[in-house]
C-alpha positions in Angstrom: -121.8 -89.8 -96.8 -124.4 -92.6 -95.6 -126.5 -94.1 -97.8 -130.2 -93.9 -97.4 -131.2 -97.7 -96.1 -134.5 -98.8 -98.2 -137.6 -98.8 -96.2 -138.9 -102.6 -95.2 -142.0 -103.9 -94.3 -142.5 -107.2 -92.8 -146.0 -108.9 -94.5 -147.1 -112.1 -92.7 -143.4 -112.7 -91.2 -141.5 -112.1 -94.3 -139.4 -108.7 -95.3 -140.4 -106.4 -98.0 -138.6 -103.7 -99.6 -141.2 -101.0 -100.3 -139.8 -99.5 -102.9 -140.1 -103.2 -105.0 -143.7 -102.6 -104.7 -145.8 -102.2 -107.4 -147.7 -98.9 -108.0 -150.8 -101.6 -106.6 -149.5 -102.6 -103.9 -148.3 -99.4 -102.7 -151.8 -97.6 -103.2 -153.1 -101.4 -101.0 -150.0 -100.0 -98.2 -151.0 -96.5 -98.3 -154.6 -97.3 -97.9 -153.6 -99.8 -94.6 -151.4 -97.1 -93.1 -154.3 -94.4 -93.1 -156.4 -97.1 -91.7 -154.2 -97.2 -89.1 -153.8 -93.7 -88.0 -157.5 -93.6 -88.4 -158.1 -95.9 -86.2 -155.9 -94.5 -83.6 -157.7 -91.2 -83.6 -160.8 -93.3 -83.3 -159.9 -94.9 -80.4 -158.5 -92.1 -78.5 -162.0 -90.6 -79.2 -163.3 -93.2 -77.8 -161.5 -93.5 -74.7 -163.0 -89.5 -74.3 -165.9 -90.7 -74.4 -166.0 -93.4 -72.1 -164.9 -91.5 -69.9 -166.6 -88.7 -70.3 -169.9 -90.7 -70.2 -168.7 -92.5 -67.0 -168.1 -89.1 -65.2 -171.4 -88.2 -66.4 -173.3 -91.5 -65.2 -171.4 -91.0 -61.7 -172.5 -87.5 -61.3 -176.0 -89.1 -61.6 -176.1 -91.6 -59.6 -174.6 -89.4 -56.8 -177.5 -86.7 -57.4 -180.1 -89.8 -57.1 -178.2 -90.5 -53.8 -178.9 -87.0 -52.2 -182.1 -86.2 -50.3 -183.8 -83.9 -52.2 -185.0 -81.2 -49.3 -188.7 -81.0 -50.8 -189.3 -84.6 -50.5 -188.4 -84.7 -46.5 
């Protein structure tokens, strides 16, 4: 059978085995890695967004564009 390899975490250029954490620092790690996912969500919300509002501000400068038939 294979063993199970630990799980390590490199901090500031240095390895660290996670399970030689204390119950602290784990809680601190946790905390960073749902940062991080929230963040990603966040971004990828974002980038909807811009987009969205850049589609938007397109569509309205295109309509200013146009001749509106009741002003010829």
């Amino acid at each position: 059978m294979s063993e199970e390899q630990p799980q390590v975490i490199t901090v500031d250029g240095e390895d660290h085995v996670l399970s030689d954490f204390s119950d602290h620092q784990k809680y601190l790690m946790s905390q960073i890695q749902d940062l991080t996912s929230k963040t990603a969500s966040l971004q990828f919300q974002l980038d909807q967004a811009s987009v969205a509002k850049q589609w938007f501000t397109d569509n309205l400068v295109e309509s200013l564009k146009e001749k509106d038939p009741e002003d010829a």
